[in-house]
Structures are given as structure tokens and as C-alpha cells.
PDBQT receptor file of N, H, CA, C and O in Angstrom, charges set to zero:
ATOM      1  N   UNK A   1      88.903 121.524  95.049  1.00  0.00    +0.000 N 
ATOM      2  CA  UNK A   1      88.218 120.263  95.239  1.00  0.00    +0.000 C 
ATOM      3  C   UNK A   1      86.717 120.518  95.114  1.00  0.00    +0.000 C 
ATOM      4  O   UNK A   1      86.200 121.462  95.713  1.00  0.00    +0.000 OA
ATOM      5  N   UNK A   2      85.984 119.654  94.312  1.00  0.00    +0.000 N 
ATOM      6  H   UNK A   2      86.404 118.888  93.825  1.00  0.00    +0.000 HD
ATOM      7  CA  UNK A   2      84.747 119.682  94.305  1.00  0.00    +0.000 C 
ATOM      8  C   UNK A   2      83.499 119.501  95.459  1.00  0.00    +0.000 C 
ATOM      9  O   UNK A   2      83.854 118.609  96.230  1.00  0.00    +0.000 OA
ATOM     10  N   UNK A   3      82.640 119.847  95.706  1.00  0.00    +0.000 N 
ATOM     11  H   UNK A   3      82.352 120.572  95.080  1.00  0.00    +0.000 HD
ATOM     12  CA  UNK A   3      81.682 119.309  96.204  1.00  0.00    +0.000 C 
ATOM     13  C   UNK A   3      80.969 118.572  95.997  1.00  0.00    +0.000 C 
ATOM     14  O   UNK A   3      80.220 118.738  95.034  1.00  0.00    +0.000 OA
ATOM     15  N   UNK A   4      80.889 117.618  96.663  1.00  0.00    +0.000 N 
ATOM     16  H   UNK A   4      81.498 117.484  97.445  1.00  0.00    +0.000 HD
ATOM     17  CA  UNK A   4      79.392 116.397  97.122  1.00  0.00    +0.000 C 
ATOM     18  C   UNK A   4      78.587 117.325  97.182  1.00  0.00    +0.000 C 
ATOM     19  O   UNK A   4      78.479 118.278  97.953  1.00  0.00    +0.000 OA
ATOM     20  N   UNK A   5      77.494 116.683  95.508  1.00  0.00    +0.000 N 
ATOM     21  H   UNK A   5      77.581 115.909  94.881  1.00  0.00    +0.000 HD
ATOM     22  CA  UNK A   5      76.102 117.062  95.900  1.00  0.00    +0.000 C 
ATOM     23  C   UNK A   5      74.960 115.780  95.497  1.00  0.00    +0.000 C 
ATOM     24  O   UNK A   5      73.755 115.670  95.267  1.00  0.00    +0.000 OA
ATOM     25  N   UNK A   6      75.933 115.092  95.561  1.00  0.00    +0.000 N 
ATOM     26  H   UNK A   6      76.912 115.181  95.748  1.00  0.00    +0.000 HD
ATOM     27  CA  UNK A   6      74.407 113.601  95.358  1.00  0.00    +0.000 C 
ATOM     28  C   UNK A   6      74.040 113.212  95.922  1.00  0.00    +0.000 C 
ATOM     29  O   UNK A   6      73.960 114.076  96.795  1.00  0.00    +0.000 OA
ATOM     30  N   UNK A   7      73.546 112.259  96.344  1.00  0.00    +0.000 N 
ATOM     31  H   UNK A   7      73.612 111.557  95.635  1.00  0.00    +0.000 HD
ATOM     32  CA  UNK A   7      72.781 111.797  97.495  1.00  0.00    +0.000 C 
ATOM     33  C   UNK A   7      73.361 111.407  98.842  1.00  0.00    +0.000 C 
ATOM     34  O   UNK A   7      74.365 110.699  98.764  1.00  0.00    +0.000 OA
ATOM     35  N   UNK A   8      72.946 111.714 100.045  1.00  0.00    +0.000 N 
ATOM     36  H   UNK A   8      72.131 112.289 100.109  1.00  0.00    +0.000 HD
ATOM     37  CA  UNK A   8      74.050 112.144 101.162  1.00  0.00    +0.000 C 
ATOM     38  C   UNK A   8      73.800 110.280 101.974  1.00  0.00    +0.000 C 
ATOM     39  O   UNK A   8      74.737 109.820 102.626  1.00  0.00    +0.000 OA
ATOM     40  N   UNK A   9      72.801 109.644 101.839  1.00  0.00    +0.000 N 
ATOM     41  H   UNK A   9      72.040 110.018 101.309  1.00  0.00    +0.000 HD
ATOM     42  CA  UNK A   9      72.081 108.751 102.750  1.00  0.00    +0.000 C 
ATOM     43  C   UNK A   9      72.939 107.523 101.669  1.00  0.00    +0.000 C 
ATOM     44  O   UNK A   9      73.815 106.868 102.233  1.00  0.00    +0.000 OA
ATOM     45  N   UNK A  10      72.747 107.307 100.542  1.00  0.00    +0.000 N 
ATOM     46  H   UNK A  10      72.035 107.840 100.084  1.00  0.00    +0.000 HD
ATOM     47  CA  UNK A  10      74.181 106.271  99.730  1.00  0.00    +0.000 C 
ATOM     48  C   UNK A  10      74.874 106.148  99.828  1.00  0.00    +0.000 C 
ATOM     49  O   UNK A  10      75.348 105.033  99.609  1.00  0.00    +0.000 OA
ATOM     50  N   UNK A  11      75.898 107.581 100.418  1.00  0.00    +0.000 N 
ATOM     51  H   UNK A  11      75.513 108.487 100.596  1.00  0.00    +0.000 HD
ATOM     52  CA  UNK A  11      77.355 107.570 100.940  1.00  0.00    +0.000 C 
ATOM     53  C   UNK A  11      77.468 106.876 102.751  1.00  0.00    +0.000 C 
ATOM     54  O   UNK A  11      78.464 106.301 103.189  1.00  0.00    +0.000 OA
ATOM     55  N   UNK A  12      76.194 107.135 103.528  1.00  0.00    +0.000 N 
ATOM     56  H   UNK A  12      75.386 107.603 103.172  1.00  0.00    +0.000 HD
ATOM     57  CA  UNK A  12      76.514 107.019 104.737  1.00  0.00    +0.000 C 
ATOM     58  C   UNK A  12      76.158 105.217 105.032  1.00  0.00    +0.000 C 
ATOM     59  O   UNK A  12      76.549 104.536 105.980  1.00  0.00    +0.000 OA
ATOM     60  N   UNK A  13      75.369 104.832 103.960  1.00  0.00    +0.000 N 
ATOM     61  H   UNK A  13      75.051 105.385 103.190  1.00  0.00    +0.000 HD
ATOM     62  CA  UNK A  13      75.074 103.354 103.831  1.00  0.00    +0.000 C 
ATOM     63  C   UNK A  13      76.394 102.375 103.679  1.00  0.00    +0.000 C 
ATOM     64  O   UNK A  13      76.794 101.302 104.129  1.00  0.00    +0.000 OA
ATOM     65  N   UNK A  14      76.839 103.444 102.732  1.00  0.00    +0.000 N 
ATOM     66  H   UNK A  14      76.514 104.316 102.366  1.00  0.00    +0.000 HD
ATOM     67  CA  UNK A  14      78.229 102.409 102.037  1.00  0.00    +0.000 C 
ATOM     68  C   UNK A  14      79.282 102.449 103.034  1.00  0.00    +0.000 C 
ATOM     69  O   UNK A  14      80.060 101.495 102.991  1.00  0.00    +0.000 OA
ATOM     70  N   UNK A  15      79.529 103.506 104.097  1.00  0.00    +0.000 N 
ATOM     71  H   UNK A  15      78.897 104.280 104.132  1.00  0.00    +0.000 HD
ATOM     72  CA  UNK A  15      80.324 103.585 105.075  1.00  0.00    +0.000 C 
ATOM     73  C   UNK A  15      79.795 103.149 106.920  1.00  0.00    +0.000 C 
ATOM     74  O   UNK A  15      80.510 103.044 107.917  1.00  0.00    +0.000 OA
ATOM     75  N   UNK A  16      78.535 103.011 106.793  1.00  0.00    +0.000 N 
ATOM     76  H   UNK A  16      77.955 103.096 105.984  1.00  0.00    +0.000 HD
ATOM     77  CA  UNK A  16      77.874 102.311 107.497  1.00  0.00    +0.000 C 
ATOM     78  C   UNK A  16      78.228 103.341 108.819  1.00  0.00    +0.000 C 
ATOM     79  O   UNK A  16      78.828 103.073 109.859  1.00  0.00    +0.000 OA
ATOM     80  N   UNK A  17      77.614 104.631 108.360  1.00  0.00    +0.000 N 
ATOM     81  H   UNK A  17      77.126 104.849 107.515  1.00  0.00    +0.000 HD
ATOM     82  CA  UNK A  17      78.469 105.275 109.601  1.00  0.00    +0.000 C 
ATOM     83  C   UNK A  17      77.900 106.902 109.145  1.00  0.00    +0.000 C 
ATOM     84  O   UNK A  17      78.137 107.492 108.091  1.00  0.00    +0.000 OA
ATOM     85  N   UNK A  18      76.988 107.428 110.452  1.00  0.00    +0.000 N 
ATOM     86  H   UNK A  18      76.795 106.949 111.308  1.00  0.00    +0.000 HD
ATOM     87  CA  UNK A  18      76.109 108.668 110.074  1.00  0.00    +0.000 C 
ATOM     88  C   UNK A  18      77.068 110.080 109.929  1.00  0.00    +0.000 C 
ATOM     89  O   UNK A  18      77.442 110.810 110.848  1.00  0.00    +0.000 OA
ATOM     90  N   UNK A  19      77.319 110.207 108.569  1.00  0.00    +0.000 N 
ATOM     91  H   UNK A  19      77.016 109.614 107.823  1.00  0.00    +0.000 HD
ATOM     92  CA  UNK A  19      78.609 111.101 108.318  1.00  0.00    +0.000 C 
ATOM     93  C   UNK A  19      78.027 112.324 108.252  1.00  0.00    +0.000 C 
ATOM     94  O   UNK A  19      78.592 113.312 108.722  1.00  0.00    +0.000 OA
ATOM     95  N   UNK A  20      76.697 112.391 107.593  1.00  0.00    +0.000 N 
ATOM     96  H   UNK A  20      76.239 111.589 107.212  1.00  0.00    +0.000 HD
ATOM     97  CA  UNK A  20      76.067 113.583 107.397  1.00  0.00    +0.000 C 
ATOM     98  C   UNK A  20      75.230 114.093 108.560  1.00  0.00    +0.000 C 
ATOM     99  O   UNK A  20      74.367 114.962 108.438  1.00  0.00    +0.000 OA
ATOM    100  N   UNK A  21      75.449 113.681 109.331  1.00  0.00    +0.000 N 
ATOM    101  H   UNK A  21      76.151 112.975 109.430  1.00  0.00    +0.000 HD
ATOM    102  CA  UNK A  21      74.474 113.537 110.782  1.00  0.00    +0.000 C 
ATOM    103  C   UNK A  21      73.473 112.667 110.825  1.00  0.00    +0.000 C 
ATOM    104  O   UNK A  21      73.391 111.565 110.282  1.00  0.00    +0.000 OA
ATOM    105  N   UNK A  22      72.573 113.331 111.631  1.00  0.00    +0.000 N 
ATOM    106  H   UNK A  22      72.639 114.226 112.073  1.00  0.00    +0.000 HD
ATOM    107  CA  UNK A  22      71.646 111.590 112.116  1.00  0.00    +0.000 C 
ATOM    108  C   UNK A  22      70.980 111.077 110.457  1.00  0.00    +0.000 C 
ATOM    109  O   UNK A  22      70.983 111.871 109.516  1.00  0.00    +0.000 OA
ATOM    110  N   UNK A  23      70.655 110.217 110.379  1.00  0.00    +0.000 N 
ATOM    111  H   UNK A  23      70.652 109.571 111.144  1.00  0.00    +0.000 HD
ATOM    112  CA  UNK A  23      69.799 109.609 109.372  1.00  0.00    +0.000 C 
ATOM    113  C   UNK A  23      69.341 108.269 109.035  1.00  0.00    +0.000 C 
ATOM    114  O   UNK A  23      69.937 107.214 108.818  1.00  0.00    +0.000 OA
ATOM    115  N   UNK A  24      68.054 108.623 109.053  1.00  0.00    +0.000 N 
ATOM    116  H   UNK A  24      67.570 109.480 109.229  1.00  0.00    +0.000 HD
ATOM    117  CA  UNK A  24      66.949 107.130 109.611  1.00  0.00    +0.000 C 
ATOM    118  C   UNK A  24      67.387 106.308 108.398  1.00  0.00    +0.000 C 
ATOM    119  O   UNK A  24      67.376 105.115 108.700  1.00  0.00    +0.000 OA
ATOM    120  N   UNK A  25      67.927 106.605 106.602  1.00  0.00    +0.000 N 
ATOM    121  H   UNK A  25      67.936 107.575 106.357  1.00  0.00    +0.000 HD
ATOM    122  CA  UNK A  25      67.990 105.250 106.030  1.00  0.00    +0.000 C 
ATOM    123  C   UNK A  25      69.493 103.954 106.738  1.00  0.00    +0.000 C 
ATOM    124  O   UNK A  25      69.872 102.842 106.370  1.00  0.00    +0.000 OA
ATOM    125  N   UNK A  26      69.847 104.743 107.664  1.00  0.00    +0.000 N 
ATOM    126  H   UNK A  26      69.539 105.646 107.963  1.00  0.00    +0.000 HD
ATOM    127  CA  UNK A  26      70.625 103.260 108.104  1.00  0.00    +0.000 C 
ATOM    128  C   UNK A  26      69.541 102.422 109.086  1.00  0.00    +0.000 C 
ATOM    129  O   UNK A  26      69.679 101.207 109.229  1.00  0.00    +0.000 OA
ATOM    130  N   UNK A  27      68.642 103.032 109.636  1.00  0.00    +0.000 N 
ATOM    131  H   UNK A  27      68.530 104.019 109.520  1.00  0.00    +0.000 HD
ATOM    132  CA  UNK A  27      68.167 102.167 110.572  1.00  0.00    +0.000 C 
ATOM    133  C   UNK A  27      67.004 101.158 109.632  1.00  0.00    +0.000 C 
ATOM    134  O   UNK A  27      66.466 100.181 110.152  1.00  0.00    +0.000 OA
ATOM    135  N   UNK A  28      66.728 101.591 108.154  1.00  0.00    +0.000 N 
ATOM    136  H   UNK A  28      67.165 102.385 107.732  1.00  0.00    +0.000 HD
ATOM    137  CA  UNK A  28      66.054 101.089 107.755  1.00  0.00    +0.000 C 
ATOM    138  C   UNK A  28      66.533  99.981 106.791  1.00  0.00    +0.000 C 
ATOM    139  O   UNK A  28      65.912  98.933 106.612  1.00  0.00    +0.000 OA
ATOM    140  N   UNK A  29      67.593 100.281 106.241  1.00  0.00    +0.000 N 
ATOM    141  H   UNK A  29      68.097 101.133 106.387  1.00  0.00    +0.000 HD
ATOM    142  CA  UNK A  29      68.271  99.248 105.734  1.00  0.00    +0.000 C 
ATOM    143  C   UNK A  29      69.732  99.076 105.913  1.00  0.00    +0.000 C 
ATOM    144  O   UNK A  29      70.509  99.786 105.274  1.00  0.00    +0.000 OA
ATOM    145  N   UNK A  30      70.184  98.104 106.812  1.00  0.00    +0.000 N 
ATOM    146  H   UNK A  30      69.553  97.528 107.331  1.00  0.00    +0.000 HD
ATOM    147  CA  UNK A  30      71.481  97.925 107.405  1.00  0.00    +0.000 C 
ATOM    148  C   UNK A  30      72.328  96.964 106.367  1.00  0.00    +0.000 C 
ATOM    149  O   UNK A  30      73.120  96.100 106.743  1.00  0.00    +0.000 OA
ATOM    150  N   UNK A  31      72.006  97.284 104.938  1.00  0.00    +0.000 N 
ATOM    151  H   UNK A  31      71.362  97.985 104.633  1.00  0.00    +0.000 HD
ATOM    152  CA  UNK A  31      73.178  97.077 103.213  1.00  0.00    +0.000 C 
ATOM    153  C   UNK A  31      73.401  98.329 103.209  1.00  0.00    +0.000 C 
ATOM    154  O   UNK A  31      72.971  99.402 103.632  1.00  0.00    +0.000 OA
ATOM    155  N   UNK A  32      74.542  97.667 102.350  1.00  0.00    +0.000 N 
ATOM    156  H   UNK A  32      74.892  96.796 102.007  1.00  0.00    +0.000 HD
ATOM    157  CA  UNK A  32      74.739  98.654 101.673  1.00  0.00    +0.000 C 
ATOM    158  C   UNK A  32      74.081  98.806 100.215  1.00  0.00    +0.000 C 
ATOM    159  O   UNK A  32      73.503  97.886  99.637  1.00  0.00    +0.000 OA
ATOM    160  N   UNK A  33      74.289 100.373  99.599  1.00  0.00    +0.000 N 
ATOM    161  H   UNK A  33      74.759 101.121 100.068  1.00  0.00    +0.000 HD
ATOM    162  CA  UNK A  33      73.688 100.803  98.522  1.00  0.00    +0.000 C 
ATOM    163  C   UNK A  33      73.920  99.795  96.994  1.00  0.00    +0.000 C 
ATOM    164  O   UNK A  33      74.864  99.114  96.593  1.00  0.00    +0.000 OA
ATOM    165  N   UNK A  34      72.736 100.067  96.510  1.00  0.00    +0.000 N 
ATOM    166  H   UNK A  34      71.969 100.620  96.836  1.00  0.00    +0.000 HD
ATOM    167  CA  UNK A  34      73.642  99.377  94.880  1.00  0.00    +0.000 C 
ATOM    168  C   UNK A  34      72.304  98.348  95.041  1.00  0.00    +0.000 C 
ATOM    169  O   UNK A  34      71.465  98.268  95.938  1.00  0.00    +0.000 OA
ATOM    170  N   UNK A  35      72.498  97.497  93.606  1.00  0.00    +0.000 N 
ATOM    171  H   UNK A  35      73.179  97.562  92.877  1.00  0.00    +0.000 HD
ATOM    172  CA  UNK A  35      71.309  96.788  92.792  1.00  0.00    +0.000 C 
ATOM    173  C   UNK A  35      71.671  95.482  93.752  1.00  0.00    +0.000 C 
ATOM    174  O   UNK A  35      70.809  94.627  93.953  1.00  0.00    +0.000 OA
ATOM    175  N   UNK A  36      73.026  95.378  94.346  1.00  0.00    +0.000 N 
ATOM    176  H   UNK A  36      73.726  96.074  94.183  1.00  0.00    +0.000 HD
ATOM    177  CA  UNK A  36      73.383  93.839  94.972  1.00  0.00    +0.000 C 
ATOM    178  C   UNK A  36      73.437  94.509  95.868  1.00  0.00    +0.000 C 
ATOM    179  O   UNK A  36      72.657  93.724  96.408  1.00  0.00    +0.000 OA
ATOM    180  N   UNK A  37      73.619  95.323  96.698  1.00  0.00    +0.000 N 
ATOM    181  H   UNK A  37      74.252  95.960  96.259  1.00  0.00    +0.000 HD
ATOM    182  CA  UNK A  37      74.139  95.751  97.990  1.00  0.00    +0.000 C 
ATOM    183  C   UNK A  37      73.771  94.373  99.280  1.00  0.00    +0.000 C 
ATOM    184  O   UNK A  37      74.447  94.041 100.253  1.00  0.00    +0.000 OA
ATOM    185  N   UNK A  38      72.206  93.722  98.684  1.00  0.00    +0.000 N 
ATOM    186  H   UNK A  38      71.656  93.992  97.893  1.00  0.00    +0.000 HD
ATOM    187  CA  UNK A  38      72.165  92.460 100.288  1.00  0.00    +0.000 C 
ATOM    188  C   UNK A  38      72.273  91.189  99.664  1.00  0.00    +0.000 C 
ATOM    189  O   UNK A  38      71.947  90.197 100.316  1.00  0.00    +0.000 OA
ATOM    190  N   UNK A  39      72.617  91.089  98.684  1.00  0.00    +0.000 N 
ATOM    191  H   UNK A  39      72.881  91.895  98.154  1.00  0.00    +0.000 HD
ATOM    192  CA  UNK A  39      73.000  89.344  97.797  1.00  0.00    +0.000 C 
ATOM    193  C   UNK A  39      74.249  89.232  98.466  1.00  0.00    +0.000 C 
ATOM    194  O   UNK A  39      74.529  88.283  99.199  1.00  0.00    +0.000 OA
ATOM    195  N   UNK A  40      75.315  90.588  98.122  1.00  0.00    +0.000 N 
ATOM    196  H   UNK A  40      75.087  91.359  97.527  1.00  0.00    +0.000 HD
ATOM    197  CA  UNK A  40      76.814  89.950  97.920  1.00  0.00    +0.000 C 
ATOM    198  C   UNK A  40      77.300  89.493  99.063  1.00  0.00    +0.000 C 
ATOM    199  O   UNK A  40      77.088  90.210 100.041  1.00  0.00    +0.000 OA
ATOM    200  N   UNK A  41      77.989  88.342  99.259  1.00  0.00    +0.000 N 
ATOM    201  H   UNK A  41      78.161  87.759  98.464  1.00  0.00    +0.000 HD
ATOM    202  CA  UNK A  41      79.426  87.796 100.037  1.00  0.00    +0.000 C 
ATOM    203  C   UNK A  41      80.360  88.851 100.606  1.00  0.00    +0.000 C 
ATOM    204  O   UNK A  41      81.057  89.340  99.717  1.00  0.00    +0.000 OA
ATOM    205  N   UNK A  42      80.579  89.334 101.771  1.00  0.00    +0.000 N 
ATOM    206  H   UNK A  42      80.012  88.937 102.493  1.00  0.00    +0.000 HD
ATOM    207  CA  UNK A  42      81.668  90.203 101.575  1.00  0.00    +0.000 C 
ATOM    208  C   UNK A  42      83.030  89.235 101.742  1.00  0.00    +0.000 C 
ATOM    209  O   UNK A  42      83.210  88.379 102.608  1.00  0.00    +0.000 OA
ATOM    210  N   UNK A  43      83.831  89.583 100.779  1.00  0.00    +0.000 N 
ATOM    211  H   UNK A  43      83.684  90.279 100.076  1.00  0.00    +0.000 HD
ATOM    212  CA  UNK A  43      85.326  89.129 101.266  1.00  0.00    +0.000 C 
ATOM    213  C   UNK A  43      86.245  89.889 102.452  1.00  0.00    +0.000 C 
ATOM    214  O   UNK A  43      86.031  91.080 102.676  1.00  0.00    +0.000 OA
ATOM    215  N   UNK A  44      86.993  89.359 102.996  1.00  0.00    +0.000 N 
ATOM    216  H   UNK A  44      87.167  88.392 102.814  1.00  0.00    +0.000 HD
ATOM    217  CA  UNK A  44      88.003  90.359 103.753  1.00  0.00    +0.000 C 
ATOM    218  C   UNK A  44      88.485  91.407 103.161  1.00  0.00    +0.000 C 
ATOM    219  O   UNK A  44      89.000  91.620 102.063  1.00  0.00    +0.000 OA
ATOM    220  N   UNK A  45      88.242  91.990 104.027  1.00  0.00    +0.000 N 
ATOM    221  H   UNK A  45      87.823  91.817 104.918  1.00  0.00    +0.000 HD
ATOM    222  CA  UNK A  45      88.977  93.556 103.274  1.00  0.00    +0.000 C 
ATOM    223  C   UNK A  45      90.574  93.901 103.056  1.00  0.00    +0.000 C 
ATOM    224  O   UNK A  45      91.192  93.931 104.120  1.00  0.00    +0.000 OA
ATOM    225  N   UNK A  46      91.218  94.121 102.088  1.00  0.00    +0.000 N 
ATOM    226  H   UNK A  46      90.716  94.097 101.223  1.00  0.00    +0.000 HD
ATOM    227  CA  UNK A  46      92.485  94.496 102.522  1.00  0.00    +0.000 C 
ATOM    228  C   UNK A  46      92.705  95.580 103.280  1.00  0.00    +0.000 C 
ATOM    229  O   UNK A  46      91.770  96.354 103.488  1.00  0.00    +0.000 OA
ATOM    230  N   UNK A  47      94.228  95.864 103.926  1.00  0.00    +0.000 N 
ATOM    231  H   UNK A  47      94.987  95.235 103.756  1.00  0.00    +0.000 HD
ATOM    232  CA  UNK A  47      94.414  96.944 104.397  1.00  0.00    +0.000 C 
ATOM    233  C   UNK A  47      94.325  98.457 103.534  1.00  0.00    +0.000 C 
ATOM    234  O   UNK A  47      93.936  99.577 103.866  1.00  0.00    +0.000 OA
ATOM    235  N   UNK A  48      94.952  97.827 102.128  1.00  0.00    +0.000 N 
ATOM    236  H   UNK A  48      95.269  96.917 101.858  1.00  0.00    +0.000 HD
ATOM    237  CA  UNK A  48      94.249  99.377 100.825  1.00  0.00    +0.000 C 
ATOM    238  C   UNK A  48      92.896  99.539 101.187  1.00  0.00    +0.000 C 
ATOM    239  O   UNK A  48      92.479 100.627 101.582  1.00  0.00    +0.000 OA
ATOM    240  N   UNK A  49      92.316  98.735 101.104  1.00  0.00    +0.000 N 
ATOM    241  H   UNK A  49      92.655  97.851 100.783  1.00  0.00    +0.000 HD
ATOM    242  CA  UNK A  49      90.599  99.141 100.983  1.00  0.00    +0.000 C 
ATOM    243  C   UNK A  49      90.363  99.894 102.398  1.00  0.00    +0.000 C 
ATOM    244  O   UNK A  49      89.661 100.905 102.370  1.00  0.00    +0.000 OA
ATOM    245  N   UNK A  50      90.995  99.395 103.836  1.00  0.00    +0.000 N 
ATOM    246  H   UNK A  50      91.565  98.574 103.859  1.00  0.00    +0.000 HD
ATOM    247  CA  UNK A  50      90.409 100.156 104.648  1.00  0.00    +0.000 C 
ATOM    248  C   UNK A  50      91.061 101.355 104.703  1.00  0.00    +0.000 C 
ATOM    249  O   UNK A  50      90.394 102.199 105.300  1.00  0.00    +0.000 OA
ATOM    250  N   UNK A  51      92.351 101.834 104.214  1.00  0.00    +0.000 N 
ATOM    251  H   UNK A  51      92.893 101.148 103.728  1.00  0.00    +0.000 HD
ATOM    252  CA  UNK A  51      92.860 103.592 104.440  1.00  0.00    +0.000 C 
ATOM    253  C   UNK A  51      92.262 103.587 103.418  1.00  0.00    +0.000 C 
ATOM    254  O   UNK A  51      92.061 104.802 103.384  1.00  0.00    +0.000 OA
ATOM    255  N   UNK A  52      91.671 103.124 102.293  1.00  0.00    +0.000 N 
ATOM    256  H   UNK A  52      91.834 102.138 102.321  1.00  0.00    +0.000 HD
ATOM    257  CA  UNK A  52      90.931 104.782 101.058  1.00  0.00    +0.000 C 
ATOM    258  C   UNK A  52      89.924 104.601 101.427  1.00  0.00    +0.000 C 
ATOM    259  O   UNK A  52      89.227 105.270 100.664  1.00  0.00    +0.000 OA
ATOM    260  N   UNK A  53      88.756 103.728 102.705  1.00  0.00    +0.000 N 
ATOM    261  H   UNK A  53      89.323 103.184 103.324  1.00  0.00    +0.000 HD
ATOM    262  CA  UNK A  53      87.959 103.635 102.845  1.00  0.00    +0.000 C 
ATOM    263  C   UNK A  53      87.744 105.128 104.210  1.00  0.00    +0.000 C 
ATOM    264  O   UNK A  53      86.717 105.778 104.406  1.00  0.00    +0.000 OA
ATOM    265  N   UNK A  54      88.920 105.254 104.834  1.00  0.00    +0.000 N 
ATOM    266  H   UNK A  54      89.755 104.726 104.675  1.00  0.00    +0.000 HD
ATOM    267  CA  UNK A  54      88.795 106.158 106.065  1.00  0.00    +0.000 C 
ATOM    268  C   UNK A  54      89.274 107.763 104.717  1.00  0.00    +0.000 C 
ATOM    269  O   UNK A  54      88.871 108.920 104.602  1.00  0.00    +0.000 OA
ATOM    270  N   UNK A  55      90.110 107.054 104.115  1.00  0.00    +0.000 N 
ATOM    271  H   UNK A  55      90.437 106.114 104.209  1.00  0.00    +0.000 HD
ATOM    272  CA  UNK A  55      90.396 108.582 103.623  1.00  0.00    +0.000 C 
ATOM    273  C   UNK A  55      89.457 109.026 102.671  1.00  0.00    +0.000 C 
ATOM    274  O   UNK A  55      90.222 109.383 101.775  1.00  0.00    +0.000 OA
ATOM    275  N   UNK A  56      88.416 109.228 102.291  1.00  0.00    +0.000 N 
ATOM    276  H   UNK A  56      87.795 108.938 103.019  1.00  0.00    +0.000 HD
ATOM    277  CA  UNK A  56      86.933 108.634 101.112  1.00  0.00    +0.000 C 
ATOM    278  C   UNK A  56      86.035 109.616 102.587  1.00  0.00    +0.000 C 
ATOM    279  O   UNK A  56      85.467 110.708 102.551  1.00  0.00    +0.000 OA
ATOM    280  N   UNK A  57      86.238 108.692 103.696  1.00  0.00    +0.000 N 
ATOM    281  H   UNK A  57      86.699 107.805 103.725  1.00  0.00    +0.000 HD
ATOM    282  CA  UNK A  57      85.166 109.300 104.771  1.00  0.00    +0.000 C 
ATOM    283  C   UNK A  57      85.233 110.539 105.543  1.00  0.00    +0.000 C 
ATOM    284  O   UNK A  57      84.298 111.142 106.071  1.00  0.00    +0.000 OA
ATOM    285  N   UNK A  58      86.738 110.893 105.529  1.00  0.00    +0.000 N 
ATOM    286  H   UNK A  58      87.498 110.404 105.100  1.00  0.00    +0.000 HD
ATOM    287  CA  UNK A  58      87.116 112.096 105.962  1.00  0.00    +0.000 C 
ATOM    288  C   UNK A  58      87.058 113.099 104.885  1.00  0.00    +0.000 C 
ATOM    289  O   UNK A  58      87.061 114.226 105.381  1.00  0.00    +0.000 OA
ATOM    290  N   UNK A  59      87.007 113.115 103.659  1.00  0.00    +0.000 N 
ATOM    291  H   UNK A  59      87.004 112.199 103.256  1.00  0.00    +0.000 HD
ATOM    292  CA  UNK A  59      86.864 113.829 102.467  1.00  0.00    +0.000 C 
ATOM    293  C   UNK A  59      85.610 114.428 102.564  1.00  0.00    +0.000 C 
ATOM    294  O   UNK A  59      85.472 115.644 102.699  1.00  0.00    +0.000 OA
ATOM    295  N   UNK A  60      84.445 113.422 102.486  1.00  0.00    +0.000 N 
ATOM    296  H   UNK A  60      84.557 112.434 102.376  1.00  0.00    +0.000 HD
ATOM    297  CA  UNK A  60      83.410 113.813 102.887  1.00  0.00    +0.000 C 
ATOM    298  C   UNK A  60      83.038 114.118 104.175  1.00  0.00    +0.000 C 
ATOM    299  O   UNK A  60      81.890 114.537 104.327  1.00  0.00    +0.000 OA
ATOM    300  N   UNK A  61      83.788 113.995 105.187  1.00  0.00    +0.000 N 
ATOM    301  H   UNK A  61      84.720 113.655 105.063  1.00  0.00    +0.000 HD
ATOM    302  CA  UNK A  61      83.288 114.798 106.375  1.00  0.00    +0.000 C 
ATOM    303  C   UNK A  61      83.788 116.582 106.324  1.00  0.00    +0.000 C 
ATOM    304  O   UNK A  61      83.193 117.460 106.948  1.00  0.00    +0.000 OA
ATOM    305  N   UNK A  62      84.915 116.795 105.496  1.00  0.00    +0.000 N 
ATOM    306  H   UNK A  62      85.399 116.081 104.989  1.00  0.00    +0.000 HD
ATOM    307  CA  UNK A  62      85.051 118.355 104.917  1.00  0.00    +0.000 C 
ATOM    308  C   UNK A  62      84.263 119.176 104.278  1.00  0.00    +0.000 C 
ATOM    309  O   UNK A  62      83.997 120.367 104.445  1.00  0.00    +0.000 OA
ATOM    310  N   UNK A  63      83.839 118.189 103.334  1.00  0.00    +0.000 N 
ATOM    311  H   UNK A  63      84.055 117.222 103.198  1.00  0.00    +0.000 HD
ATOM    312  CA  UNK A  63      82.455 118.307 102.316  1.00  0.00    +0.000 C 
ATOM    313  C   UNK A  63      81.733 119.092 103.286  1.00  0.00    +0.000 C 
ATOM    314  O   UNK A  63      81.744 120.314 103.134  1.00  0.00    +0.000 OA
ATOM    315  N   UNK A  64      81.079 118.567 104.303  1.00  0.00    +0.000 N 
ATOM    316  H   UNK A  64      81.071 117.575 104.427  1.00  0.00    +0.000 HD
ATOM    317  CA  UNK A  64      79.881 118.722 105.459  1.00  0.00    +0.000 C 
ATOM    318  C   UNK A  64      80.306 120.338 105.399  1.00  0.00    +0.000 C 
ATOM    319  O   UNK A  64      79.655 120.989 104.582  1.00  0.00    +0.000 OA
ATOM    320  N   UNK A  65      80.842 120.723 105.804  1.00  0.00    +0.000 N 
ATOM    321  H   UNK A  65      81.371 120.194 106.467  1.00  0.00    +0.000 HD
ATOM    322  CA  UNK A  65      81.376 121.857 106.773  1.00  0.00    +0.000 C 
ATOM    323  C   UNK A  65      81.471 123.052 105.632  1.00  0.00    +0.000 C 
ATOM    324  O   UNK A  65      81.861 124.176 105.947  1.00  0.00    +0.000 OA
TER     325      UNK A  65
């Protein structure tokens, strides 16, 4: 399995949740990443979206280590 090496503060935006340890860009912008990240609507999430959303976050919490 590869390593995460891009930008660590995009991933913790999009999961809204300090994966890489502490880090001030959530306190500075509470969107998420991307050209729309504070325009869009969110819809309800399905239940797919939230397990590849936890399994996506635990991937990268291995990464860390």
C-alpha cells in the first residue's frame, strides 16, 4: 500500500476531523477543501458514503504511523 504524501490539512478538512494531529487550518476554515467546498448544498449522506468515509479515515490514520 502506498503512502500519503500530499497535503495532510485537505484530507483533515474533508473529514472534518484532526487526523494528522492538531492543525490550525480547521479552525480557520470550517469547509471543506475544493474550488466549491462553501457554495455547495450538502445532501444526506448515504450509509455507503459514511463506511468508505470511516474506512478512507482509518487508512490514513495507518498512513500516520
Amino acid at each position: 500500500m502506498a503512502r500519503y504524501r500530499g497535503p495532510k490539512s485537505k484530507i483533515a478538512r474533508r473529514f472534518k476531523e484532526a487526523i494528522f494531529g492538531p492543525d490550525k487550518a480547521l479552525e480557520r476554515r470550517t469547509y471543506g477543501p475544493g474550488q466549491h467546498g462553501n457554495t455547495r448544498r450538502r445532501k444526506k449522506e448515504s450509509e455507503y458514503s459514511v463506511q468508505l468515509a470511516e474506512k478512507q479515515k482509518a487508512k490514513y490514520k495507518l498512513d500516520k504511523e
